[in-house]
C-alpha positions, 0 to 999 in steps of 0.5 A: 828661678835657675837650675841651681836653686832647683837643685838647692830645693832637692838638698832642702825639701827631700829625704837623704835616700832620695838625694842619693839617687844622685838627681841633677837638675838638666832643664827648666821652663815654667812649670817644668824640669828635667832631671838626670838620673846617673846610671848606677848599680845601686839603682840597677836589678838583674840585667843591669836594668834600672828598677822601677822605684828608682824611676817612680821616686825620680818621677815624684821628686822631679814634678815637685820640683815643676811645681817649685818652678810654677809657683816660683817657690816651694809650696807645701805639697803631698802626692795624692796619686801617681799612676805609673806606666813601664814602657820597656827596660832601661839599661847602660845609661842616664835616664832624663826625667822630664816633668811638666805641671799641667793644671795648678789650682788652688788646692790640686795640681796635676801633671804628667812625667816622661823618663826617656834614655838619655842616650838614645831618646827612647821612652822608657816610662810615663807617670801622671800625677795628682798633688795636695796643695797644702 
């Protein structure tokens, strides 16, 4: 599976709101993705700061899309849990959204999620995650 049908699967399977958060698919291996999410005012609060549920959603949509990438297809899913950390603000970049599957099972998966400044490296948030496999 290439990085564009990953990025295919995001006009697919995801809602308009989360398309217009502009994701990118920048990376693959299996069972992981990276995404960029573009800097944008949209998607900024006071300070120029990237808010929180911008991450949140990127976060989510870039783990369903390593689990699109472990199963080698889209598989019928449903977040169950996400536990979300703020590390410090990110402002005046891309964010890199980086999302690895740790455990797939037969009706849970698990991962975790790294959003980083795609300019100077630095983490910005990290995310676990527990999904329903349907």
């Amino acid at each position: 599976m290439n990085n564009s049908t990953l990025q295919a699967a995001l006009a697919e399977y995801f809602a308009p709101w989360v398309q217009a958060l502009g994701l990118v698919v920048d990376g693959s291996a299996e069972g992981a993705v990276t995404l960029r999410l573009p800097q944008s005012d949209q998607l900024s609060r006071v300070g120029g700061m990237l808010c929180g549920q911008a991450m949140m959603a990127a976060a989510d949509t870039a783990m369903v899309l390593a689990l699109i990438r472990q199963f080698g297809g889209f598989r019928p899913c449903t977040t169950v849990q996400m536990n979300t950390s703020f590390l410090k603000p990110l402002s005046g970049q891309d964010a890199l959204v980086e999302a690895r599957v740790i455990r797939a099972g037969k009706s849970l998966a698990f991962g975790e999620i790294d959003i980083r400044g795609a300019t100077d490296g630095k983490s910005v948030c990290r995310a676990t995650t527990t999904y329903a496999l349907l």
